[in-house]
C-alpha positions as CSV (number, residue, x, y, z in Angstrom):
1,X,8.6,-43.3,-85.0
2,X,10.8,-45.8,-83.5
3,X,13.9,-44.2,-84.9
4,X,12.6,-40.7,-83.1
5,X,12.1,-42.9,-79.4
6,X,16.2,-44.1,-80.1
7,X,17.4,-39.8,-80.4
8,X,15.3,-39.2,-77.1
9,X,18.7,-40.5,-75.5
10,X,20.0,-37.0,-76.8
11,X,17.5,-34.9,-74.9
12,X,18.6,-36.7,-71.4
13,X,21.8,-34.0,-70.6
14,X,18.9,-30.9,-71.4
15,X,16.1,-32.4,-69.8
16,X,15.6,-29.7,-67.6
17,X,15.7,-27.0,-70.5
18,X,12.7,-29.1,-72.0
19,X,10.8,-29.6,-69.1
20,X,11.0,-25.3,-68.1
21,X,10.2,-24.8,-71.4
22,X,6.5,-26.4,-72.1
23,X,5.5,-25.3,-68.1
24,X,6.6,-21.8,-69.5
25,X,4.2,-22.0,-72.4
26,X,1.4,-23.2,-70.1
27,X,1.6,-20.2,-68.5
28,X,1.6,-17.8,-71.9
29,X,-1.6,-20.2,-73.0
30,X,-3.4,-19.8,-69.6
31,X,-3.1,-15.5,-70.2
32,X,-4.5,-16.0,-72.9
33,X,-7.5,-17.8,-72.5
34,X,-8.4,-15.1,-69.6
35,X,-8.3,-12.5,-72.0
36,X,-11.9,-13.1,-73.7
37,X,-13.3,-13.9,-70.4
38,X,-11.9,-10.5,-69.0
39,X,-13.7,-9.0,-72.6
40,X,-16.5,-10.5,-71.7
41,X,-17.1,-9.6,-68.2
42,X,-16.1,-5.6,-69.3
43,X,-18.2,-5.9,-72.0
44,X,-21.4,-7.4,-70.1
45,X,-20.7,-5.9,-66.7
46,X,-18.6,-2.8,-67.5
47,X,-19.8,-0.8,-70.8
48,X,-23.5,-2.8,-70.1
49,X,-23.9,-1.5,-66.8
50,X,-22.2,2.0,-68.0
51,X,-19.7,1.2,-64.9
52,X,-16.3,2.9,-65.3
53,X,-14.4,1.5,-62.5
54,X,-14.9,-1.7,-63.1
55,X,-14.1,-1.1,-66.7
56,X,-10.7,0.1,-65.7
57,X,-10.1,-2.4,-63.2
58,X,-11.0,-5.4,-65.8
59,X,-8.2,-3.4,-67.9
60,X,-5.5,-3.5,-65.5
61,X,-6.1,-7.5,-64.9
62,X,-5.6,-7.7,-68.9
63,X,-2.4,-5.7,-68.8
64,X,-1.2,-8.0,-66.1
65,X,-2.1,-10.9,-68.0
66,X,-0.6,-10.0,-71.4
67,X,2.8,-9.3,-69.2
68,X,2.8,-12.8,-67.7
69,X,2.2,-14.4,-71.1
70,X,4.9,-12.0,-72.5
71,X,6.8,-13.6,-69.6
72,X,6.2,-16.9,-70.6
73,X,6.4,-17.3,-74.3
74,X,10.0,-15.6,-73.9
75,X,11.4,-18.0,-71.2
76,X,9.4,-20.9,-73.6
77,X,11.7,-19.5,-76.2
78,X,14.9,-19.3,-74.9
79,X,14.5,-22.7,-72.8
80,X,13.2,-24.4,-76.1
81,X,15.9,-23.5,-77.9
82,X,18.7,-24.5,-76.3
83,X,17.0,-27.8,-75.7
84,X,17.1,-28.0,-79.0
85,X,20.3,-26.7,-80.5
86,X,22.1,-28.8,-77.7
87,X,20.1,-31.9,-78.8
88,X,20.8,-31.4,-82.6
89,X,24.6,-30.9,-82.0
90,X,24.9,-33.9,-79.8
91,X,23.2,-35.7,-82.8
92,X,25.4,-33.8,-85.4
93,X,29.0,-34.8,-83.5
94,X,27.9,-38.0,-83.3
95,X,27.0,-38.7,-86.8
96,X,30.8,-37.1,-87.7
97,X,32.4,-39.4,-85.3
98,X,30.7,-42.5,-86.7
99,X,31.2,-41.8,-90.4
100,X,34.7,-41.3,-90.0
101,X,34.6,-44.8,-88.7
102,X,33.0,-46.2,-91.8
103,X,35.0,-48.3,-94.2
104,X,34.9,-47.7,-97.6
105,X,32.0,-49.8,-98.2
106,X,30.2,-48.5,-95.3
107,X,30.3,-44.9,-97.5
108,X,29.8,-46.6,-100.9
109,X,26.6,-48.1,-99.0
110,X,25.2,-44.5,-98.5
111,X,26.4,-42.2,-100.7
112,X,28.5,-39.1,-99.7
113,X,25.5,-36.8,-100.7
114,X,23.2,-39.0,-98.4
115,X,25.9,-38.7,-95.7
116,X,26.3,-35.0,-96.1
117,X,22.6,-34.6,-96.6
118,X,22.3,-36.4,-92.9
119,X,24.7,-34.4,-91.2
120,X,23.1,-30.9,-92.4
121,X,19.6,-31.1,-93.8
122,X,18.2,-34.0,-91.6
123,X,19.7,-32.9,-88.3
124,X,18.2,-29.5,-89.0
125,X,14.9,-30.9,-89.4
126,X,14.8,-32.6,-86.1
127,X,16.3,-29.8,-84.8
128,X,13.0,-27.3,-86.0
129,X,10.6,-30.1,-84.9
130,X,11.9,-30.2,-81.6
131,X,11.9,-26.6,-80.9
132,X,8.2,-26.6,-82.7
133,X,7.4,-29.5,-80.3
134,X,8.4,-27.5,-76.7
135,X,7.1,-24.2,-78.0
136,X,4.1,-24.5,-80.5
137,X,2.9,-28.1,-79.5
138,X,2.2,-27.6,-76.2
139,X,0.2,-24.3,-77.0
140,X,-1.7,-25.3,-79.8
141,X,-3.1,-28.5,-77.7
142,X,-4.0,-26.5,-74.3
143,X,-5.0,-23.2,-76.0
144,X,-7.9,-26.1,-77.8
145,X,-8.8,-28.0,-75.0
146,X,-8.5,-24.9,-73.0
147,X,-11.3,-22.7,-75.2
148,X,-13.5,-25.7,-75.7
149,X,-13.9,-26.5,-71.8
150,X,-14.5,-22.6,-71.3
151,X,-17.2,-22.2,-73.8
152,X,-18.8,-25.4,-72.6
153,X,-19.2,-23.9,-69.1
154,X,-19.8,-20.5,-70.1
155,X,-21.5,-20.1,-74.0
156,X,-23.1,-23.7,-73.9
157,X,-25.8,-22.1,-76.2
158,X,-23.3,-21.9,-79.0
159,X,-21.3,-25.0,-78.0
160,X,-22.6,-27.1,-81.3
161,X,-20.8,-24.6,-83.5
162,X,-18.1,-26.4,-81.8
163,X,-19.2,-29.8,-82.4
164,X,-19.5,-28.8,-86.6
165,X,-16.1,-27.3,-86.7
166,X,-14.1,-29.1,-85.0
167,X,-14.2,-32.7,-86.4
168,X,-13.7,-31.4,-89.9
169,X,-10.8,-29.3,-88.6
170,X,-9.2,-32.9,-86.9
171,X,-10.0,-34.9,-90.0
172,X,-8.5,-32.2,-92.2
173,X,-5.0,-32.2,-90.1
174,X,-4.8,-36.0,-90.0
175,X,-5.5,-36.2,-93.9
176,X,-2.8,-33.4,-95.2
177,X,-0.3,-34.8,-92.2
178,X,-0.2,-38.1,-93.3
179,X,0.2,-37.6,-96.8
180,X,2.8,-34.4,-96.4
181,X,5.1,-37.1,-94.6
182,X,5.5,-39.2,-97.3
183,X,5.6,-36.5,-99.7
184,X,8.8,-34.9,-97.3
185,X,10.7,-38.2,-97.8
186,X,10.8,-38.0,-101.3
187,X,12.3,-34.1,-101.5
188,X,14.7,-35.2,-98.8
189,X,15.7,-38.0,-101.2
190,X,16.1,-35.5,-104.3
191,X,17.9,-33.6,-102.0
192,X,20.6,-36.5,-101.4
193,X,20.5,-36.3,-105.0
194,X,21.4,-32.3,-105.8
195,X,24.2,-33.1,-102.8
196,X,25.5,-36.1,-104.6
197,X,25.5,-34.2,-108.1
198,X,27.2,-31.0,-105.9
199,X,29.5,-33.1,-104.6
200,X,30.9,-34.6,-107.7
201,X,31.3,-31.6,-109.3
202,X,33.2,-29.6,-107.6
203,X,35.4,-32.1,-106.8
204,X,35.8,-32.7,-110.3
205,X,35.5,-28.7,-111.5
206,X,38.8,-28.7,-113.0
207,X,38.6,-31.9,-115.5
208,X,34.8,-30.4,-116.0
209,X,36.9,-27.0,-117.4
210,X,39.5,-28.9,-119.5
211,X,37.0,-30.9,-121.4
212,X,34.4,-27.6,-121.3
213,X,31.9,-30.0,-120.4
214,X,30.5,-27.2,-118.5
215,X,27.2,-27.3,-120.3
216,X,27.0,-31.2,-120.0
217,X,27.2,-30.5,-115.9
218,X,25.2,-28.1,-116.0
219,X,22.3,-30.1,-117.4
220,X,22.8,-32.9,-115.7
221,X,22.5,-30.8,-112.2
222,X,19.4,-28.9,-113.7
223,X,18.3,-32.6,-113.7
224,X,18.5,-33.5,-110.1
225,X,17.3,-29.6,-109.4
226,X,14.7,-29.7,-111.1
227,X,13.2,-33.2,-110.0
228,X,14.2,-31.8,-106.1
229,X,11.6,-28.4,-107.4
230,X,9.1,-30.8,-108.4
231,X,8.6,-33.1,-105.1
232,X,9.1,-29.4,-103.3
233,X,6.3,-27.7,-105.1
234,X,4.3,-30.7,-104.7
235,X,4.8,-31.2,-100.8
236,X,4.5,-27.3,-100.3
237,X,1.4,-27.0,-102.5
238,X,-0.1,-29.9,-99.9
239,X,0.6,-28.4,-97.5
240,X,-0.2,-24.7,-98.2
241,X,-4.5,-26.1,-99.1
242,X,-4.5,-26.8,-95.3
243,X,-4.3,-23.1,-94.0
244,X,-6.9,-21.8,-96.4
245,X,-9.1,-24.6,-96.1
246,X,-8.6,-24.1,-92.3
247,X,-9.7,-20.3,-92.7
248,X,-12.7,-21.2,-94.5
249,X,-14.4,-23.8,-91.8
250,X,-13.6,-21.3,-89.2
251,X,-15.3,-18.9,-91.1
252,X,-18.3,-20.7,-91.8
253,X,-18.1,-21.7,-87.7
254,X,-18.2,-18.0,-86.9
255,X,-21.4,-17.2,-89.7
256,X,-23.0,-20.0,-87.9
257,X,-22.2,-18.4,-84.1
258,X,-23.6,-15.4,-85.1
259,X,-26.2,-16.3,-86.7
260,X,-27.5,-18.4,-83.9
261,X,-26.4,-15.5,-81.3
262,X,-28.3,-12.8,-82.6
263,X,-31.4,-14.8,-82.7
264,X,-30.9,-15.7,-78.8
265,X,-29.7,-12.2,-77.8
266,X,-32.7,-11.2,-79.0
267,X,-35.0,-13.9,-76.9
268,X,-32.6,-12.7,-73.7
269,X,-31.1,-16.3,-73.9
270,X,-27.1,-14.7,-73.8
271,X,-25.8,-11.3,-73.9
272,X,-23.9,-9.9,-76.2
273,X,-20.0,-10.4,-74.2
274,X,-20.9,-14.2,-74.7
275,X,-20.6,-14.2,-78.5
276,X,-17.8,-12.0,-78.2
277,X,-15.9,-13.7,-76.4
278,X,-16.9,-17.0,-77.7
279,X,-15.8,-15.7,-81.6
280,X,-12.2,-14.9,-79.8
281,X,-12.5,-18.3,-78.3
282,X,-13.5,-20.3,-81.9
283,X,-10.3,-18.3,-83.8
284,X,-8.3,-19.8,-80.7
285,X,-9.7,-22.8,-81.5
286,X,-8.4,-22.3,-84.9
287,X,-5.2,-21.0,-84.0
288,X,-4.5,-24.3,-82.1
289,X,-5.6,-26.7,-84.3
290,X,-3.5,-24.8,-87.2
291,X,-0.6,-24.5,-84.7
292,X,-0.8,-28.4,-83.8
293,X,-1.3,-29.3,-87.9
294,X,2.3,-27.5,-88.7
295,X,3.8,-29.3,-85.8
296,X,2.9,-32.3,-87.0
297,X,3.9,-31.7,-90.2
298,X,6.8,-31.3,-89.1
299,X,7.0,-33.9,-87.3
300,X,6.0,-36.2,-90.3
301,X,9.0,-34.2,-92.4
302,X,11.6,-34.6,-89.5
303,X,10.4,-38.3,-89.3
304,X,11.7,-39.8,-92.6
305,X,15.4,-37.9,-91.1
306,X,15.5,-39.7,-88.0
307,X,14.8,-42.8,-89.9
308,X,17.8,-42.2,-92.1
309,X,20.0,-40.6,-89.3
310,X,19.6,-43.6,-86.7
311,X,20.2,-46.1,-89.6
312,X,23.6,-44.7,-90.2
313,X,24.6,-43.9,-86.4
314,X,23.6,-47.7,-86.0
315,X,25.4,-49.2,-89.5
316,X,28.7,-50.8,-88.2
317,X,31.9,-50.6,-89.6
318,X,32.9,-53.8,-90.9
319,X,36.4,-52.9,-90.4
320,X,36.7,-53.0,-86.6
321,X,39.5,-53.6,-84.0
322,X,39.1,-57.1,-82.0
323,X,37.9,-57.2,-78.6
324,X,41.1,-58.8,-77.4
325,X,43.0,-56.6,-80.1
326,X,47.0,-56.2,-80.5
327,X,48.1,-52.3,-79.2
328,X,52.7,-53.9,-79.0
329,X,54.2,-51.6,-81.8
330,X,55.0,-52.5,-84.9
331,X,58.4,-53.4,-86.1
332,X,57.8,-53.2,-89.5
333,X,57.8,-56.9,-91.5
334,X,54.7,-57.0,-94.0
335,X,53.6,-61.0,-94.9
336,X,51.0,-61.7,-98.0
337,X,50.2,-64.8,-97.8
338,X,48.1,-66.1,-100.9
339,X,46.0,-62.7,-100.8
340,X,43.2,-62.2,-102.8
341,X,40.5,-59.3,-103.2
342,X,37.5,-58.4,-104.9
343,X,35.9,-55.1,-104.8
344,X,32.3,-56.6,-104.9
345,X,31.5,-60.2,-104.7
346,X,29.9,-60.1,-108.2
347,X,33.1,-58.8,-110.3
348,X,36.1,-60.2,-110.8
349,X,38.9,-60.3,-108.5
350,X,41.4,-57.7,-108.4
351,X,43.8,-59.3,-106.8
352,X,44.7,-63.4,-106.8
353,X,46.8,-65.2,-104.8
354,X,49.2,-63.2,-103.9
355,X,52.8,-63.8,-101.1
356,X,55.6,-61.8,-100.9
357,X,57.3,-60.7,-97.5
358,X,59.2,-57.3,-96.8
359,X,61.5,-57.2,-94.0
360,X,62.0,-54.0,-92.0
361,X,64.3,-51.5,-93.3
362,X,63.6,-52.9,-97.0
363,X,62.5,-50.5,-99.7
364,X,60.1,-52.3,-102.0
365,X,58.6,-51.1,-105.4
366,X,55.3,-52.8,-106.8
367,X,55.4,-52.3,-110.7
368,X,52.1,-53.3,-112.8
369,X,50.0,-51.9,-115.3
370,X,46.8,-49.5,-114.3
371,X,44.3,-51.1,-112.6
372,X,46.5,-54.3,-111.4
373,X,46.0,-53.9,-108.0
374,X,49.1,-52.0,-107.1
375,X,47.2,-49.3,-104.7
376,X,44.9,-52.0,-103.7
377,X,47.7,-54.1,-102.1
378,X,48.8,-50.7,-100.1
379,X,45.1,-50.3,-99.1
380,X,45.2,-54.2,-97.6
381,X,47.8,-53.2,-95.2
382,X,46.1,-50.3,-93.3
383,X,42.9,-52.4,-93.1
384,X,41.2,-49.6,-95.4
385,X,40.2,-53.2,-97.1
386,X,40.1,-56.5,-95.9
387,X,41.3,-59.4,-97.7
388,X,38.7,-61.3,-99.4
389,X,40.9,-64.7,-99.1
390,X,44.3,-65.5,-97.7
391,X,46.1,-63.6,-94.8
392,X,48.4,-60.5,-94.1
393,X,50.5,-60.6,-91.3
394,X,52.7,-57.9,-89.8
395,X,55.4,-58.7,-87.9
396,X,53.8,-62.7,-88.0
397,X,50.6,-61.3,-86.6
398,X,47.3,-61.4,-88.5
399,X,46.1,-57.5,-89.3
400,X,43.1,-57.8,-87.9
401,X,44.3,-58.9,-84.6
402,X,45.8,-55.4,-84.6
403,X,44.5,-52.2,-82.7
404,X,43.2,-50.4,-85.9
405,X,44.9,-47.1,-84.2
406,X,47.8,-48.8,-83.1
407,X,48.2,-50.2,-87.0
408,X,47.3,-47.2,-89.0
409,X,49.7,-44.9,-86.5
410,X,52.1,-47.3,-87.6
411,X,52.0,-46.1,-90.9
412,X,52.6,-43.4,-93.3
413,X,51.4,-42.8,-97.2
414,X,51.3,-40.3,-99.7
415,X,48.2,-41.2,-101.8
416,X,47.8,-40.6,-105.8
417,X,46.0,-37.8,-104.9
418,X,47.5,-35.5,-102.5
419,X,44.9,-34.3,-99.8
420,X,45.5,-31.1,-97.9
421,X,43.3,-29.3,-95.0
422,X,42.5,-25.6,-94.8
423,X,44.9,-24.9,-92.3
424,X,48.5,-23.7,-92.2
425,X,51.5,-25.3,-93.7
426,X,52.7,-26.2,-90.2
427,X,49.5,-27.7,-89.3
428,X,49.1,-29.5,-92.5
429,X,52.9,-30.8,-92.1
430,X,52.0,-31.9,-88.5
431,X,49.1,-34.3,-89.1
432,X,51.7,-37.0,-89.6
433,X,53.1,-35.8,-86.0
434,X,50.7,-33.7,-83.1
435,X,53.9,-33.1,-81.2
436,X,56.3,-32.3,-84.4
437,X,58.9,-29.7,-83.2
438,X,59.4,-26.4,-85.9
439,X,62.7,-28.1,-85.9
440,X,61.8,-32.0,-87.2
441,X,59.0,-30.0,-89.3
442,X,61.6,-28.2,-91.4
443,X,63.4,-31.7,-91.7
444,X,60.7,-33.1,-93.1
445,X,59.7,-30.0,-96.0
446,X,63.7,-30.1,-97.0
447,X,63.4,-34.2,-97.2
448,X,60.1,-33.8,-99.2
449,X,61.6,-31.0,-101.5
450,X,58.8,-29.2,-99.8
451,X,61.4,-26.0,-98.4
452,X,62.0,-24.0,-101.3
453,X,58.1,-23.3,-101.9
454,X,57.9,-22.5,-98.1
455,X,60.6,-20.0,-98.4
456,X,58.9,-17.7,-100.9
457,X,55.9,-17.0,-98.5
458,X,55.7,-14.4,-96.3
459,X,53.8,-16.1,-93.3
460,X,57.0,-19.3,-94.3
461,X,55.4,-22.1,-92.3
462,X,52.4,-20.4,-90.9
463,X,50.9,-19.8,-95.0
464,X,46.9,-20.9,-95.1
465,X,46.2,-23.0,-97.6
466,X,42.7,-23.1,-98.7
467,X,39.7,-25.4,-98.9
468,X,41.4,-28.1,-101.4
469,X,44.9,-25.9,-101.7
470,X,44.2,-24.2,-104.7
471,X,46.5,-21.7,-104.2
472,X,49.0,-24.9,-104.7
473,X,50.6,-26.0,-107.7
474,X,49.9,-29.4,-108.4
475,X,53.7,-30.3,-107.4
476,X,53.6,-28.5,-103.9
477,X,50.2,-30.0,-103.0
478,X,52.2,-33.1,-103.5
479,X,55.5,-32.7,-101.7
480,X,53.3,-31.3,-98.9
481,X,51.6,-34.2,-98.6
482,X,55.1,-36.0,-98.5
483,X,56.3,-33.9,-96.0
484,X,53.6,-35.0,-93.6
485,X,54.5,-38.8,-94.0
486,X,58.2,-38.4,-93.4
487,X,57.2,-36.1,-90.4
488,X,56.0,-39.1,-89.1
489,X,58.9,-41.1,-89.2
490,X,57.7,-44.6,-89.6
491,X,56.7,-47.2,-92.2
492,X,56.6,-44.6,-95.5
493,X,53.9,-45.8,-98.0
494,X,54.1,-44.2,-101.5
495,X,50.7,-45.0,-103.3
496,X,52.1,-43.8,-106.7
């Protein structure tokens, strides 16, 4: 519940869309509970007393009443929901801008299906809580406290129906709420899972086809799906006991009221309207009890979410800039002074001990069998890593006295695996450069090798490449990626 009170800080910009929208909704509850009343009264003092006018009049006061509810509900919905939306964007931007903080560990540490799973799923479910909170959570509440103090004062005979009902009702929501929560964690967990698996897969769908391991995936993610289906079913069949079970009290409440009315219409104790209008009052009764229960089952779902979304918007990067941090440019000297590196403190190290020194303007090749460390020297520099022993300077200075920004914009690499964005060639070419002209971008695809493949498209420059360039060879996805670093013109990194 904690980690719910910390995203309250996202509500503060919309606070005035969520305080219109529950005084809305008082108003659409307060129509309402008039309208037995109004049934009563016609019924008792219109249709009793054979007395048209007043029959007609009482009509006209429940057409104004269903139009100001009308009224309200609407407003209640449109002020609720951009309350909402607003408040699960905020939390959604937020969550982007501190992942792409994180370090490599920091990701390691959660998983990319959590992270995904956080940044969809989770925000969504706050998202639906909250709007459930403005709009259904302050009806269900009034629309109960509302019908019991009105048959109190006006059907007192039948008020312990009320006093039988009721606590099972409460006992029954409490029960199935707490135990739905926990159940809710567990499918958001499977979830993770499915992502996770999803993830993988696609990334890897093209060594998946050359080894036709299709089948072997395919179990595997039936797997995960199916252990997701299971904690589903499970938490939804919960869940779904509560309505009927709901139905049936209510139902019994209502065999009791009339049971109980008949015998004291018939010894002149209450007239019929009363037992009219107390039945429409009980199923209120219901209605807002049932209401409240799927709020707060919501509440308990969107819960375990804002547990897992606060702990990564508070996780901090343990790759940070200083405070008194280092923003004079670089000149380009590179120091390794008795390195060493270990991807986790209980393996082995990958590196040891090593110092070299390049000198601006040198070209340096690192030659080593796989998995000697040779791309994990390259990571050191950036500060993708940090050093587990020893020091790197730059230009004499320590890296981490660096401005991370002022490091990384420093430098340029083409990794082993060449990344490209769904965007155009120009734009792809221009992520080593913002301010690149057309004419230092055509520089840089003819220094890549890049301008040939560029010349046999139609749109030239402006070509889209898709979501992970598959409409790339493997060769032009690289020299792409080239192209961007020497657009950059600095420090050129090559990670093969």
């Amino acid at each position: 519940m904690q980690s719910a009170i910390k995203l309250t800080k996202y509500l503060k910009p919309y606070m005035l869309f969520t305080i219109i929208a529950p005084l809305l909704m008082v108003l659409e509850v307060a129509m309402d509970l008039l309208q037995p009343t109004i049934m009563q009264h016609i019924i008792d003092n219109g249709i009793a007393k054979n007395d048209t006018a007043y029959v007609v009049t009482m009509f006209g006061l429940m057409i104004l009443c269903a139009i100001l509810g009308l009224v309200g509900g609407v407003g209640c919905s449109i002020y609720a929901t951009k309350s909402a939306v607003n408040f699960a964007t905020d939390i959604r931007k937020d969550l982007y801008e501190t992942i792409t903080y994180f370090s490599s560990r920091n990701k390691d540490h959660f998983t990319l299906g959590k992270l995904i799973t956080n940044i969809t799923s989770d925000v969504e479910a706050l998202q639906r809580a909250l709007t459930m909170l403005l709009k259904i959570f302050v009806r269900g509440p009034l629309t109960f406290i509302g019908a019991v103090i009105i048959v109190f004062f006006t059907a007192r005979e039948l008020f312990s129906v009320l006093l039988f009902v009721v606590p099972i009702l409460a006992f029954s929501i409490y029960f199935f709420t707490k135990i739905s929560g926990k159940l809710f964690l567990k499918v958001q967990e499977a979830i993770d899972q499915v992502n996770t698996k999803v993830q993988e897969n696609l990334a890897g769908i093209r060594v998946i086809k050359a080894y036709n391991r299709k089948k072997h995936q395919m179990d595997q993610f039936s797997e995960v799906n199916s252990s997701l289906m299971g904690r589903n079913i499970k938490a939804e069949q919960i869940v779904g006991i509560l309505g009927p079970l709901t139905m049936f009290v209510v139902n019994i409440g209502i065999i009791l009221a009339l049971w109980q009315g008949a015998i004291k219409v018939e010894n002149g104790t209450i007239q019929v309207g009363v037992i009219v209008a107390f039945i429409n009052y009980l199923m209120m009764i219901m209605g807002g009890l049932m209401s409240s229960s799927s709020v707060l089952m919501l509440i308990a779902r969107s819960i375990p979410s804002a547990n897992r979304i606060v702990e990564v918007l508070e996780e901090t990067s343990d790759i940070k800039s200083s405070d008194q941090a280092i923003t004079t440019p670089v000149k380009g000297e590179v120091e390794f002074d008795n390195v060493s590196f270990t991807y986790n403190e209980d393996n082995e190290s990958v590196l040891k001990n090593i110092s070299f020194k390049v000198r601006p303007g040198e070209t340096v090749g690192i030659i080593g069998a796989t998995g000697s460390g040779k791309s994990t020297i390259i990571k050191l520099i950036p500060r993708l890593f940090d050093a587990t022993q020893g020091e790197i300077r730059i230009d004499g200075v320590p890296v981490k006295q660096y401005d991370l920004q002022t490091l990384r914009s420093a430098i340029a690499f083409a990794p082993q695996k060449a990344t490209l964005f769904s965007k155009t060639i120009e734009e792809n070419i221009k992520y080593g450069k913002d301010d690149a002209t057309i004419d230092e971008i055509i520089d840089a695809l003819q220094s890549s090798q890049a301008y040939e493949f560029v010349e046999k498209f139609d749109e030239k420059t402006n070509y889209h490449i898709t979501q992970g360039a598959t409409n790339l060879s493997g060769g032009a996805k690289t020299t792409f990626s080239n192209g961007s670093c020497i657009c950059k013109k600095t420090s050129y990194i090559n990670f093969r």
